[in-house]
C-alpha positions as CSV (number, residue, x, y, z in Angstrom):
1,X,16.4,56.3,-36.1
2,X,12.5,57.3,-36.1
3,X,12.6,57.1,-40.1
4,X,14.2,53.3,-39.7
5,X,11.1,52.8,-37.3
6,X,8.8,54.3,-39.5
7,X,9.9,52.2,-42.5
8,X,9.8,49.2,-40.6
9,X,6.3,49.6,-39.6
10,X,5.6,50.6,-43.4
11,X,7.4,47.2,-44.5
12,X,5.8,45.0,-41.8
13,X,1.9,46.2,-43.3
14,X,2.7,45.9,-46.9
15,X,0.5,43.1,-48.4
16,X,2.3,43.5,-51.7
17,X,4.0,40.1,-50.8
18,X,1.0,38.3,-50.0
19,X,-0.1,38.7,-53.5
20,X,3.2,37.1,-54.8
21,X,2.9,34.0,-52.3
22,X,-0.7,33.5,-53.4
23,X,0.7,33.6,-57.0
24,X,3.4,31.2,-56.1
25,X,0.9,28.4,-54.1
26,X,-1.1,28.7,-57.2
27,X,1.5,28.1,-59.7
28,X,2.8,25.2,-57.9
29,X,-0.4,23.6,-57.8
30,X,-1.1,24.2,-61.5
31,X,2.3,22.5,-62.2
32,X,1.3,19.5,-59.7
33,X,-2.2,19.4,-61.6
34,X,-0.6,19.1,-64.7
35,X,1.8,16.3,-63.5
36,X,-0.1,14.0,-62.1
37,X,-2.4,14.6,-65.1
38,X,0.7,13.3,-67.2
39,X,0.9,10.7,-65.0
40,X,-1.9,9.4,-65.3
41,X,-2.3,9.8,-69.2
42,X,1.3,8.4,-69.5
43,X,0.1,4.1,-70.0
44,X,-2.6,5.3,-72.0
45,X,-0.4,7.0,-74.6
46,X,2.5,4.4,-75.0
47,X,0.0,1.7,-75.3
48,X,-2.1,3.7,-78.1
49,X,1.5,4.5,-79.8
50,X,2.2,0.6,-79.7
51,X,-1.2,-0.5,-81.0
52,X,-0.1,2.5,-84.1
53,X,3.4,0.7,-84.4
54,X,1.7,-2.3,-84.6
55,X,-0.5,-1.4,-87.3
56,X,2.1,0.3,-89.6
57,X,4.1,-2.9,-89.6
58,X,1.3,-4.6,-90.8
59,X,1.5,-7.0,-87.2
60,X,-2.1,-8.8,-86.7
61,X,-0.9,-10.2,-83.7
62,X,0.1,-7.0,-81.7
């Protein structure tokens, strides 16, 4: 029973799984970051691709 107590104790002071929390709120916002920047990017690129289409096809009025 007192080495159950004891490893409680031990588990209850580890830090070790801060570290992995602070990993994972940083990853998450990284990925959030990175979506919204797609987001935001997203009109620019399917009208640049359009004005492209536009010009392969030889369409002035595009």
């Amino acid at each position: 029973m007192k080495n159950f107590k004891e490893k409680m104790v031990q588990f209850l002071r580890d830090e070790e799984g801060l570290e992995l929390s602070e990993y994972a709120v940083a990853g998450s916002l990284i990925v959030l970051g990175t979506v919204a920047a797609f987001q935001a990017l997203g009109g620019d690129i399917t009208t640049g691709i359009g004005r492209i289409s536009c010009a392969v096809q030889g369409n002035s009025g595009c």
